[in-house]
KETI-60919 format. One line per field, with one value per atom (N, C-alpha, C, O, CB): residue number from 1; residue in one letter; atom name; x, y, z. Coordinates in nm, 2 decimals, decimal comma. Glycine has a CB too. Layout:
% residues N
resi (NUM; ...)
resn (a; ...)
name (CA; ...)
x (X; ...)
y (Y; ...)
z (Z; ...)
//
This chain:
% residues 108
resi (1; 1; 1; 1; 1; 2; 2; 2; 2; 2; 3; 3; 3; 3; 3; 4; 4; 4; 4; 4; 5; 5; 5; 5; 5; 6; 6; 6; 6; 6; 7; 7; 7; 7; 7; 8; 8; 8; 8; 8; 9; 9; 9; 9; 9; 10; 10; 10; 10; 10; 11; 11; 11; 11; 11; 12; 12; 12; 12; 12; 13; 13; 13; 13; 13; 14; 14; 14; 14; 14; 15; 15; 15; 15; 15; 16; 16; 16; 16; 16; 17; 17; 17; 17; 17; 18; 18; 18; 18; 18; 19; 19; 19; 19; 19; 20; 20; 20; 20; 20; 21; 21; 21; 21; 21; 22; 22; 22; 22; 22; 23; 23; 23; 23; 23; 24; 24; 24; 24; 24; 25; 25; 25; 25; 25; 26; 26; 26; 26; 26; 27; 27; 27; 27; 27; 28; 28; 28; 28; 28; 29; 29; 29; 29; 29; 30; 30; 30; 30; 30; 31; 31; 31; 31; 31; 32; 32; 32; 32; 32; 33; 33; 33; 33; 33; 34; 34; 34; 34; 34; 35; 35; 35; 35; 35; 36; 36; 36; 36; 36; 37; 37; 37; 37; 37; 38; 38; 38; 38; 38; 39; 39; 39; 39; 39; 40; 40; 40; 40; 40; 41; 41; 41; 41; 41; 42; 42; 42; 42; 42; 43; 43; 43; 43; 43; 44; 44; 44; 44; 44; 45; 45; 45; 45; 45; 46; 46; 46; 46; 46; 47; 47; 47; 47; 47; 48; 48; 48; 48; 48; 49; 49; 49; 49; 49; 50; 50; 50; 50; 50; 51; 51; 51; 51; 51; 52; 52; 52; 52; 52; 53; 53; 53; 53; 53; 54; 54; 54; 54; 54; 55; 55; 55; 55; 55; 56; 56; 56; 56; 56; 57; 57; 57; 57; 57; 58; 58; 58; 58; 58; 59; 59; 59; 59; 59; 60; 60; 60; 60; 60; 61; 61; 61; 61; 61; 62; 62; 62; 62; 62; 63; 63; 63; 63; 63; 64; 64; 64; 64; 64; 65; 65; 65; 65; 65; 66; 66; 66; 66; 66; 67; 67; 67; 67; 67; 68; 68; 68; 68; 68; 69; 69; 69; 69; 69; 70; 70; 70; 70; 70; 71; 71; 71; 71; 71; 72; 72; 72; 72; 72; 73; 73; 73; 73; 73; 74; 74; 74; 74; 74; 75; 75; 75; 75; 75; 76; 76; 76; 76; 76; 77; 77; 77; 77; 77; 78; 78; 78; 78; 78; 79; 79; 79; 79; 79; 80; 80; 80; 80; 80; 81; 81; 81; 81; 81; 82; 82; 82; 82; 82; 83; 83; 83; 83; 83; 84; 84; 84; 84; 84; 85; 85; 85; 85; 85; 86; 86; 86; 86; 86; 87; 87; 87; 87; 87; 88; 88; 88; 88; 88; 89; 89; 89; 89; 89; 90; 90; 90; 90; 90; 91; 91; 91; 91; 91; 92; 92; 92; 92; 92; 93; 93; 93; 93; 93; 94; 94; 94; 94; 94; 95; 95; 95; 95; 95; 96; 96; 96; 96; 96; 97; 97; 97; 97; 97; 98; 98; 98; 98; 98; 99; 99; 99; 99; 99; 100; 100; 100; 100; 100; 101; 101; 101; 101; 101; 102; 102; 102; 102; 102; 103; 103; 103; 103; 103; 104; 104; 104; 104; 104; 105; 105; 105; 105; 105; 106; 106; 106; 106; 106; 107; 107; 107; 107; 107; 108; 108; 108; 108; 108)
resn (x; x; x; x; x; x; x; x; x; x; x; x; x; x; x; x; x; x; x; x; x; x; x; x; x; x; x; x; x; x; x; x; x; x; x; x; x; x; x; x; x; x; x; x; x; x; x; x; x; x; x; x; x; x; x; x; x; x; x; x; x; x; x; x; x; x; x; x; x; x; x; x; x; x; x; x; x; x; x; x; x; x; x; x; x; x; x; x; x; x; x; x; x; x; x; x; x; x; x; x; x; x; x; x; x; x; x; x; x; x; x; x; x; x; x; x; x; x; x; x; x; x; x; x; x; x; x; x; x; x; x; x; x; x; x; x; x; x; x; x; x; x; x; x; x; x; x; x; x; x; x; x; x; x; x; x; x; x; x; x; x; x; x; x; x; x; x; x; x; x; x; x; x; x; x; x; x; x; x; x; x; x; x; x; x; x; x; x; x; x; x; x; x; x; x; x; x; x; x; x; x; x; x; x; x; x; x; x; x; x; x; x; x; x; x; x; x; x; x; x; x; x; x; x; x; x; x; x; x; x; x; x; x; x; x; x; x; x; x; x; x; x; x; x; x; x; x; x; x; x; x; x; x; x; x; x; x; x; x; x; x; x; x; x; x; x; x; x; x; x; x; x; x; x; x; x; x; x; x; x; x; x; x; x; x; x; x; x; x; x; x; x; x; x; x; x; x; x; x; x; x; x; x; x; x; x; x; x; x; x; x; x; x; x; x; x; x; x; x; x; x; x; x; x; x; x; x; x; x; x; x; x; x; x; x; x; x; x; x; x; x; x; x; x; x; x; x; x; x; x; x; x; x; x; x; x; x; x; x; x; x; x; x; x; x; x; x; x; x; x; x; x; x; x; x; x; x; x; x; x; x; x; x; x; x; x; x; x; x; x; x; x; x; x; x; x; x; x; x; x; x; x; x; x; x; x; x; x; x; x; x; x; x; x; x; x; x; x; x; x; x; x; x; x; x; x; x; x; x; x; x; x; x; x; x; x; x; x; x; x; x; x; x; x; x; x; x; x; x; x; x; x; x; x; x; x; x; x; x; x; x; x; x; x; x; x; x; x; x; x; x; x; x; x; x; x; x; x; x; x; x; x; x; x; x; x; x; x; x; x; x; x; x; x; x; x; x; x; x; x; x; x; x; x; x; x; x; x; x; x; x; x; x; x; x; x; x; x; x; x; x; x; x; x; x; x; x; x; x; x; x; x; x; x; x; x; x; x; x; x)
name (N; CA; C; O; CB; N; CA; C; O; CB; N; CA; C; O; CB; N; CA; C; O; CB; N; CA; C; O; CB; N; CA; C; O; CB; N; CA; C; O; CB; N; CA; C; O; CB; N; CA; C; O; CB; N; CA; C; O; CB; N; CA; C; O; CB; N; CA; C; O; CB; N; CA; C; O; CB; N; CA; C; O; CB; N; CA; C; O; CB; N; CA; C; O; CB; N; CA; C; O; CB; N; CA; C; O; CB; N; CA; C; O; CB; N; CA; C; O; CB; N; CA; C; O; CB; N; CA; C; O; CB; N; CA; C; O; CB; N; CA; C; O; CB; N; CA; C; O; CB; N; CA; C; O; CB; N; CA; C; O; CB; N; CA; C; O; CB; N; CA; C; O; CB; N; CA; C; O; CB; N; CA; C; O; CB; N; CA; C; O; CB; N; CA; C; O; CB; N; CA; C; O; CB; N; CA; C; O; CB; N; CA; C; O; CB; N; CA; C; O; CB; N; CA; C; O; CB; N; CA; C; O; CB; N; CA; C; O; CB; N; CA; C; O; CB; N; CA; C; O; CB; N; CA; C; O; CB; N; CA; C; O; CB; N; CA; C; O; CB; N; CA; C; O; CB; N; CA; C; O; CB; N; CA; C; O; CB; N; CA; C; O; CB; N; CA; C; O; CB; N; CA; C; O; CB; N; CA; C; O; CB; N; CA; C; O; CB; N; CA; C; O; CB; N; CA; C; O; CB; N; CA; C; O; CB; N; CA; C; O; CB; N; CA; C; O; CB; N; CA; C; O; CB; N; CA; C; O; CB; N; CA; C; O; CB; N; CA; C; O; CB; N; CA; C; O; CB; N; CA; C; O; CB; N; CA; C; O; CB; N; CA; C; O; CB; N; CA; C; O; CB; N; CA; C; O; CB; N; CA; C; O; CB; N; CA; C; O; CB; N; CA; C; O; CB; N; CA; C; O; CB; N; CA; C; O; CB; N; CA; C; O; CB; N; CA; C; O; CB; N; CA; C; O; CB; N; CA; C; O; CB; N; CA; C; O; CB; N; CA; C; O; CB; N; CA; C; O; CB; N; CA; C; O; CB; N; CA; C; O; CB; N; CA; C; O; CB; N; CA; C; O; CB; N; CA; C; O; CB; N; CA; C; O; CB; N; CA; C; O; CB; N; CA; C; O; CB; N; CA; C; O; CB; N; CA; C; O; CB; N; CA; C; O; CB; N; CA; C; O; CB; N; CA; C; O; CB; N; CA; C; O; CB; N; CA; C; O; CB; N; CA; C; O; CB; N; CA; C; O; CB; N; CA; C; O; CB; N; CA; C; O; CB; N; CA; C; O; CB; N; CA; C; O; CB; N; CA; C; O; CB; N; CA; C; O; CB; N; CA; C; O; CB; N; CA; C; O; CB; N; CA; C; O; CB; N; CA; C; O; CB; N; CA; C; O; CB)
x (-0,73; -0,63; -0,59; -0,58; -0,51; -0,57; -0,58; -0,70; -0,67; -0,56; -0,80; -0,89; -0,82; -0,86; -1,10; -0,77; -0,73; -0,64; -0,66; -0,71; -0,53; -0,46; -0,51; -0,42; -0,35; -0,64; -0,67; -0,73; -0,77; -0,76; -0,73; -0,75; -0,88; -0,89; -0,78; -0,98; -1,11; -1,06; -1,13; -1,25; -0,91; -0,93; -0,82; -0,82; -0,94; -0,69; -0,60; -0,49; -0,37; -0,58; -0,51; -0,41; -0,28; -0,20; -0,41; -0,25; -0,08; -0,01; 0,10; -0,02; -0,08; 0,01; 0,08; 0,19; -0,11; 0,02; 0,03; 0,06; 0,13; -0,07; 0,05; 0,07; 0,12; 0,05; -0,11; 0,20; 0,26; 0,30; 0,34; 0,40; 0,31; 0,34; 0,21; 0,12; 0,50; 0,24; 0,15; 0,24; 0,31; 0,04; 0,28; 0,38; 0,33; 0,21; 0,42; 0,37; 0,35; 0,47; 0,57; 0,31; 0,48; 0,59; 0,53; 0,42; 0,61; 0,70; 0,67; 0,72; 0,80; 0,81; 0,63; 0,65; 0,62; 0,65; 0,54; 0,58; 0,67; 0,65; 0,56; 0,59; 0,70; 0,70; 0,73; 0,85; 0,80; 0,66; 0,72; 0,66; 0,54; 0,70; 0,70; 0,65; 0,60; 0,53; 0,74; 0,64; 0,59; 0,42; 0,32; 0,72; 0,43; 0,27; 0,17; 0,13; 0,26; 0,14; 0,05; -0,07; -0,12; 0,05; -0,13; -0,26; -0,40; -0,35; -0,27; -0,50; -0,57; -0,57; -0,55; -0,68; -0,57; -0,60; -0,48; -0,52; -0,75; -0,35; -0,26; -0,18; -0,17; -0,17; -0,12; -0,03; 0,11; 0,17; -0,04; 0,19; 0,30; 0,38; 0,35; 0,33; 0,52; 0,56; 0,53; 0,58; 0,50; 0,41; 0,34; 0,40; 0,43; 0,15; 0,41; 0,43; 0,36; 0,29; 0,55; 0,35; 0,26; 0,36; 0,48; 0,20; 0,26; 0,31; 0,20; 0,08; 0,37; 0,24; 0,20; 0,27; 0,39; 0,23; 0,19; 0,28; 0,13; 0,01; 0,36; 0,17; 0,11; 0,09; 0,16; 0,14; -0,04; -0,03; -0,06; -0,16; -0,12; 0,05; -0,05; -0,05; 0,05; 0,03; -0,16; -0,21; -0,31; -0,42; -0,26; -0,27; -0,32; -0,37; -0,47; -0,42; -0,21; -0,19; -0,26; -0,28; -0,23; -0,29; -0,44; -0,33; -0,26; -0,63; -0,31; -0,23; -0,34; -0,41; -0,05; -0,33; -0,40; -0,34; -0,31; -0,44; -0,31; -0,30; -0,31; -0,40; -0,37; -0,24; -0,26; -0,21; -0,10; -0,23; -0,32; -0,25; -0,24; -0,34; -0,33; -0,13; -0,15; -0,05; 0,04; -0,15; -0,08; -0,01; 0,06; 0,00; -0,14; 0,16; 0,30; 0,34; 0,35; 0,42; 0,36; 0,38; 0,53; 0,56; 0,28; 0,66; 0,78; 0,80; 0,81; 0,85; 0,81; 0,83; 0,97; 1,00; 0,80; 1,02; 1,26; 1,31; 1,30; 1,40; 1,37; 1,49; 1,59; 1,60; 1,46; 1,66; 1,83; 1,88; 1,81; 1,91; 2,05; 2,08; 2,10; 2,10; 2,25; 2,09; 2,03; 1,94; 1,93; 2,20; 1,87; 1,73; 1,60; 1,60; 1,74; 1,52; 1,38; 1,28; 1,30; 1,31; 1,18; 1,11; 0,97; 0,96; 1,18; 0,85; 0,72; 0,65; 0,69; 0,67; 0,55; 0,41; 0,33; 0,37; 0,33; 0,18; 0,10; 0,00; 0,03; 0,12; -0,18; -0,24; -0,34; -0,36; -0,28; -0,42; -0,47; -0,60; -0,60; -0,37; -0,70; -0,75; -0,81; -0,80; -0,84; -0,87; -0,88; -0,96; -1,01; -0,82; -1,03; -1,16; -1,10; -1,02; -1,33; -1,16; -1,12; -1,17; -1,13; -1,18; -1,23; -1,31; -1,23; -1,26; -1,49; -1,15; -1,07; -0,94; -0,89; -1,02; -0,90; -0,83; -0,92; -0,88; -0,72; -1,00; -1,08; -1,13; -1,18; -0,97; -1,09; -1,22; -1,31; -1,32; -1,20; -1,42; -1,56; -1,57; -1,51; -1,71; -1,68; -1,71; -1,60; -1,55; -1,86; -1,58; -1,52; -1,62; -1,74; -1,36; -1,57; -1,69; -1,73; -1,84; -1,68; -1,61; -1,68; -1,74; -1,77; -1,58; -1,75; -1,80; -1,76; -1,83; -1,92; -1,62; -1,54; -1,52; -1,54; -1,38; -1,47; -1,42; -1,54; -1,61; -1,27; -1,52; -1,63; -1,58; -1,52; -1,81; -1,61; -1,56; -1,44; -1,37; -1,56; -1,42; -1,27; -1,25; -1,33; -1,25; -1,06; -0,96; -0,87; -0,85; -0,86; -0,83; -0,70; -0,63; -0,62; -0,67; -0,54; -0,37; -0,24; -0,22; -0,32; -0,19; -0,10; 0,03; 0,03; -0,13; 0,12; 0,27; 0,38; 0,36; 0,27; 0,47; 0,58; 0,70; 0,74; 0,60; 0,72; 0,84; 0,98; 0,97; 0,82; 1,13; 1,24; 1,30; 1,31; 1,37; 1,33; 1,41; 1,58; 1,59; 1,32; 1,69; 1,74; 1,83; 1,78; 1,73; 1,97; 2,01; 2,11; 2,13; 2,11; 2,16; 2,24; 2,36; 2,34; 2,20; 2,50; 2,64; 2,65; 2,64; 2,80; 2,67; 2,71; 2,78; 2,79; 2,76)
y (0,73; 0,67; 0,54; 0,45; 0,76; 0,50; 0,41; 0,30; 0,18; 0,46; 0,32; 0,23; 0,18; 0,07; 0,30; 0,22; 0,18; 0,12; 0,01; 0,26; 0,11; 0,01; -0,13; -0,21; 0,07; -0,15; -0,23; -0,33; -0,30; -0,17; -0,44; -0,59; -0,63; -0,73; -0,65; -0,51; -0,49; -0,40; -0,37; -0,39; -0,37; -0,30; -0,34; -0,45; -0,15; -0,24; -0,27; -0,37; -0,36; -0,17; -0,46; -0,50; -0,47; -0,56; -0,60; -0,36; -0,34; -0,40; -0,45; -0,23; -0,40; -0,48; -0,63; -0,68; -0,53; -0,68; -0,82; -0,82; -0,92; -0,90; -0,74; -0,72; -0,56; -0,46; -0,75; -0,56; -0,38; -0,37; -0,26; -0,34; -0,42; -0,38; -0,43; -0,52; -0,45; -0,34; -0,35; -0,34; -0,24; -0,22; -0,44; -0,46; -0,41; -0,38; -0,59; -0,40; -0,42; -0,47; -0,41; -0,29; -0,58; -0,66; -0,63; -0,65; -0,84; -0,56; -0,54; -0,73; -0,82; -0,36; -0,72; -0,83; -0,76; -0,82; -0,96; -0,68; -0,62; -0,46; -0,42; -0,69; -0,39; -0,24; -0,20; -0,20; -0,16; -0,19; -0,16; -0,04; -0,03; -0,28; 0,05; 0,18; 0,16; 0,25; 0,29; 0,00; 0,00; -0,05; -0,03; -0,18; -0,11; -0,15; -0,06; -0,12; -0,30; 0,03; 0,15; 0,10; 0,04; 0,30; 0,12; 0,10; 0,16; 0,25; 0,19; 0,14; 0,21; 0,31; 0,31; 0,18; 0,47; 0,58; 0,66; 0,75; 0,57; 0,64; 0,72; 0,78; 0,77; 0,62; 0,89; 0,93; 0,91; 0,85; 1,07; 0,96; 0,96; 0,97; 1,07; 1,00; 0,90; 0,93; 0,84; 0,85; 1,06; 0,73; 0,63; 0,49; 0,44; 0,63; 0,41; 0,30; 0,19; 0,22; 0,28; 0,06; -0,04; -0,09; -0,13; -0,15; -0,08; -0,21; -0,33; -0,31; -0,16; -0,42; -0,57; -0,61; -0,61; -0,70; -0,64; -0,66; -0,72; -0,71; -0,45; -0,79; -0,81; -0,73; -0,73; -0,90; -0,68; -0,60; -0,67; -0,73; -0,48; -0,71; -0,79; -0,72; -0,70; -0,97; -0,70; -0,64; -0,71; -0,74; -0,52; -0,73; -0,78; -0,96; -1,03; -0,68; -0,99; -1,09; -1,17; -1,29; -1,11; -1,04; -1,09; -1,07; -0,97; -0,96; -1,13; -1,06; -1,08; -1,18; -1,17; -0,99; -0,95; -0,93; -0,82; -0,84; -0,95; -0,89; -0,75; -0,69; -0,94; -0,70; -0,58; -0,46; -0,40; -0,57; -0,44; -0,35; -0,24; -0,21; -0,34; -0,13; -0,01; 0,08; 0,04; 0,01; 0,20; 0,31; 0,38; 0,41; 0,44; 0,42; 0,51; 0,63; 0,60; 0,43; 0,73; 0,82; 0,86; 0,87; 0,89; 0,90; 0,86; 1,03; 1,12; 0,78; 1,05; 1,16; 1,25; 1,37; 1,12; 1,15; 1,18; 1,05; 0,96; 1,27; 1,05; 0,95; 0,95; 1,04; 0,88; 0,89; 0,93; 0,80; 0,72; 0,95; 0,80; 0,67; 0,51; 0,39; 0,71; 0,62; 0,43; 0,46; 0,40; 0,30; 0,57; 0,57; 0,60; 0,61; 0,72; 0,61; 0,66; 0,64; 0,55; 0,54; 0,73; 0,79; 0,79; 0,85; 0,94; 0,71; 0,64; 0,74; 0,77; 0,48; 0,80; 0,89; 0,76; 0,70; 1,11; 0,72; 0,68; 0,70; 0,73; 0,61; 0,68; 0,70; 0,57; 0,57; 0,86; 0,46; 0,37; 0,35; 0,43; 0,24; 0,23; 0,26; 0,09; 0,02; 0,39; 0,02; -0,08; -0,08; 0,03; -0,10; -0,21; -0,21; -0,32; -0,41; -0,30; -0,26; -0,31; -0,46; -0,56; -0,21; -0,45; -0,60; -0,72; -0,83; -0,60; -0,70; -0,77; -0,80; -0,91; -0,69; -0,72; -0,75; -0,77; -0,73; -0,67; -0,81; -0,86; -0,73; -0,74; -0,97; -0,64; -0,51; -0,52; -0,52; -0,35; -0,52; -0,47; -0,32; -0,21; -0,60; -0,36; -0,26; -0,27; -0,38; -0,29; -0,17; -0,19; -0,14; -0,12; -0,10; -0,12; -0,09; 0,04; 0,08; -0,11; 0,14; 0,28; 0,33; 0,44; 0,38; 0,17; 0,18; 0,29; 0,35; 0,19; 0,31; 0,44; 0,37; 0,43; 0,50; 0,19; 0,17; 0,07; -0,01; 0,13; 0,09; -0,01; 0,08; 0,19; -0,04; 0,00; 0,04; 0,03; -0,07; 0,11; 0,13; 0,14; 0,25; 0,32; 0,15; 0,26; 0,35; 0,41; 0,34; 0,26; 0,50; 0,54; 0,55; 0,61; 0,63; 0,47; 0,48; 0,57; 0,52; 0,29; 0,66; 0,78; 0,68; 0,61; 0,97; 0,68; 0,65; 0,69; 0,67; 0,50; 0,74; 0,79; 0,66; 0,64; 0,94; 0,59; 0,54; 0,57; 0,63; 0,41; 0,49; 0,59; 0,42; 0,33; 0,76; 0,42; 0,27; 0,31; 0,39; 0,13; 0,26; 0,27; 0,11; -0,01; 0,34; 0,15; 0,03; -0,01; 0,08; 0,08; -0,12; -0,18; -0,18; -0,20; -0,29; -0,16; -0,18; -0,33; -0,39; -0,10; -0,40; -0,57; -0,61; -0,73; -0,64)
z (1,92; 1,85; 1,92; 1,83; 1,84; 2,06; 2,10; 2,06; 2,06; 2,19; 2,04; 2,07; 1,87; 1,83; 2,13; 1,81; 1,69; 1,72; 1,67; 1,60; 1,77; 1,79; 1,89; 1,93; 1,85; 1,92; 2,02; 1,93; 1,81; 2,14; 1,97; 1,95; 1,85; 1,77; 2,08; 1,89; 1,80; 1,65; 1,56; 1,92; 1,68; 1,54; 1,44; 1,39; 1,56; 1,42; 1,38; 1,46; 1,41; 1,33; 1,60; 1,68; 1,68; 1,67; 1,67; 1,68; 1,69; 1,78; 1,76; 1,71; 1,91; 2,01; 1,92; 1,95; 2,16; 1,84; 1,81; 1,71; 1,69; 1,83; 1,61; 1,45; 1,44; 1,45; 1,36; 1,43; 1,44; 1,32; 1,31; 1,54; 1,21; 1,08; 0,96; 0,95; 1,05; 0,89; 0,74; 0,65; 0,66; 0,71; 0,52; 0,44; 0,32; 0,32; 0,45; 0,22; 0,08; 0,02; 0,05; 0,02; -0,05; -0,11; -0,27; -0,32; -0,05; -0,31; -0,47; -0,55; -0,51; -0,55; -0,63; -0,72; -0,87; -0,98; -0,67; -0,88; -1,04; -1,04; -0,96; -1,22; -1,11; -1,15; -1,31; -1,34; -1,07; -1,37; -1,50; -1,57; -1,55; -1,59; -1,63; -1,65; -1,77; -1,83; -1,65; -1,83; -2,03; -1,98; -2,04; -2,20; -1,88; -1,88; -1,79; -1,69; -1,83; -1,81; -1,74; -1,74; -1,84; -1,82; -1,60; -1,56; -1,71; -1,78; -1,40; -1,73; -1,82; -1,79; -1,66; -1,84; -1,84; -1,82; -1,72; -1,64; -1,77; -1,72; -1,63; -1,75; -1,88; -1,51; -1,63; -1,74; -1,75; -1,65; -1,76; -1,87; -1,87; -1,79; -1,73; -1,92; -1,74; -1,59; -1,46; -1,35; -1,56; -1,52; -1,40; -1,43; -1,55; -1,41; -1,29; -1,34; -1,29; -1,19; -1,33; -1,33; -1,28; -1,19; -1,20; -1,39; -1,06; -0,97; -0,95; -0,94; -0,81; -0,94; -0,87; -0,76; -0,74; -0,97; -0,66; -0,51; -0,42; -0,46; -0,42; -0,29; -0,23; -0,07; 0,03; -0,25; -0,09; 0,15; 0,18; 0,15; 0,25; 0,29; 0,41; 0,57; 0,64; 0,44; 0,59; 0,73; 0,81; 0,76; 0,71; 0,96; 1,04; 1,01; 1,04; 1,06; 0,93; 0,93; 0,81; 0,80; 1,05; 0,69; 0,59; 0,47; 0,48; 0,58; 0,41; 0,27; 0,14; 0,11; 0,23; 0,09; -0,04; -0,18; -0,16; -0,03; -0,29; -0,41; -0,44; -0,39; -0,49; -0,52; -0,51; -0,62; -0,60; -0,39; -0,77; -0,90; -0,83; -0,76; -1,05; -0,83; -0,82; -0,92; -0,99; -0,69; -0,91; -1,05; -0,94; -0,84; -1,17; -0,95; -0,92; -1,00; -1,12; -0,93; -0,97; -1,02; -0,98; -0,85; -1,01; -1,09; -1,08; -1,02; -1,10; -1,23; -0,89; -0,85; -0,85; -0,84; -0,74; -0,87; -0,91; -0,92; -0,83; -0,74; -1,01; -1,04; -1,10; -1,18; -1,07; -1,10; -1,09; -1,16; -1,21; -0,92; -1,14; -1,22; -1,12; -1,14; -1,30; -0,99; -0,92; -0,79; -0,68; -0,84; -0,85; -0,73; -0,82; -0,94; -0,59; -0,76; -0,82; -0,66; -0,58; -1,00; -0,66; -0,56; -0,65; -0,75; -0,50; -0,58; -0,63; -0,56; -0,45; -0,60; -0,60; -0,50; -0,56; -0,65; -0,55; -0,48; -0,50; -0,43; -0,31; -0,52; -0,45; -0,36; -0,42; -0,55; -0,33; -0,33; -0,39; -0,26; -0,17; -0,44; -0,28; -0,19; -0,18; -0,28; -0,21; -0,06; 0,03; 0,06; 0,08; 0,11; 0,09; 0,17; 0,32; 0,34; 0,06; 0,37; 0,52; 0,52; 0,58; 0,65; 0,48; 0,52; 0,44; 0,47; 0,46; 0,36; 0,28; 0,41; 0,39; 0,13; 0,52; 0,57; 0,76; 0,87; 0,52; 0,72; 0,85; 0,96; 1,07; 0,94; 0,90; 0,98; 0,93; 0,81; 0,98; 1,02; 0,96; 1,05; 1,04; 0,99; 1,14; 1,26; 1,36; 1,39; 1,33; 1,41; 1,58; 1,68; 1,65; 1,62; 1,83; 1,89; 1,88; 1,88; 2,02; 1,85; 1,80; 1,65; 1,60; 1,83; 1,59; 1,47; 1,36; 1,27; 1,50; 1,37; 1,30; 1,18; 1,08; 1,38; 1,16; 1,05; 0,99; 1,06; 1,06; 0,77; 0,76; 0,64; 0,65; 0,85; 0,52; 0,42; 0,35; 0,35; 0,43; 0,30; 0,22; 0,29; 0,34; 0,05; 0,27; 0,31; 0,18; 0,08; 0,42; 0,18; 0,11; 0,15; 0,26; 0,06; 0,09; 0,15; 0,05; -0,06; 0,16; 0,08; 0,04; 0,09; 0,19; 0,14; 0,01; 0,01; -0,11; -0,23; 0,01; -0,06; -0,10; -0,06; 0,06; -0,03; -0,19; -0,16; -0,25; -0,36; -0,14; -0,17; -0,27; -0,28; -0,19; -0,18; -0,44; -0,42; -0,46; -0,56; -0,55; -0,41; -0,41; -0,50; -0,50; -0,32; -0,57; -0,66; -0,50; -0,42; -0,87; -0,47; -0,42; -0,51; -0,63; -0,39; -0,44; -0,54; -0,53; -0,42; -0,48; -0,66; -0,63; -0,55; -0,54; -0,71)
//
């Protein structure tokens, strides 16, 4: 696990976060083929300093009159964010990434 935080891979010492910034969610515009209950997001990840674009589908896990809670599972190729190989040659490819998020309304 260490050698994954090290400089040849994901650099945490230097870059300790991976973001995703939502830039839209709408449940009337569903990805092709999801079901009822899903919503579109548009947002950008940026990791290890790389930011990407990024469609993905949400699935509306609970929501209420000023929260709602997203499951999603989407998936990444590393090389879009500057991994290829490291020295133990573990990463190369694509990843899935699993996230549960809860959005909450702010009072004005």
């Amino acid at each position: 696990m260490q050698h994954l935080r090290s400089d040849d891979s994901f650099s945490a010492e230097q870059l300790p976060f991976t973001q995703f910034d939502v830039i839209s969610a709408d449940a009337a515009r569903k990805l092709p083929g999801t079901l009822p209950g899903t919503v579109r997001i548009e947002g950008r990840l940026t990791a290890r300093d790389t930011t990407r674009p990024i469609a993905l589908s949400a699935e509306v896990a609970a929501d209420g009159a000023d929260s709602a809670t997203l499951t999603t599972r989407f998936t990444v190729d590393h090389a879009d964010f500057g991994l290829s190989w490291n020295q133990s040659r573990m990463l190369r490819g694509f990843a899935t990434v699993t996230a549960t998020s809860r959005f909450t309304r702010l009072a004005a």
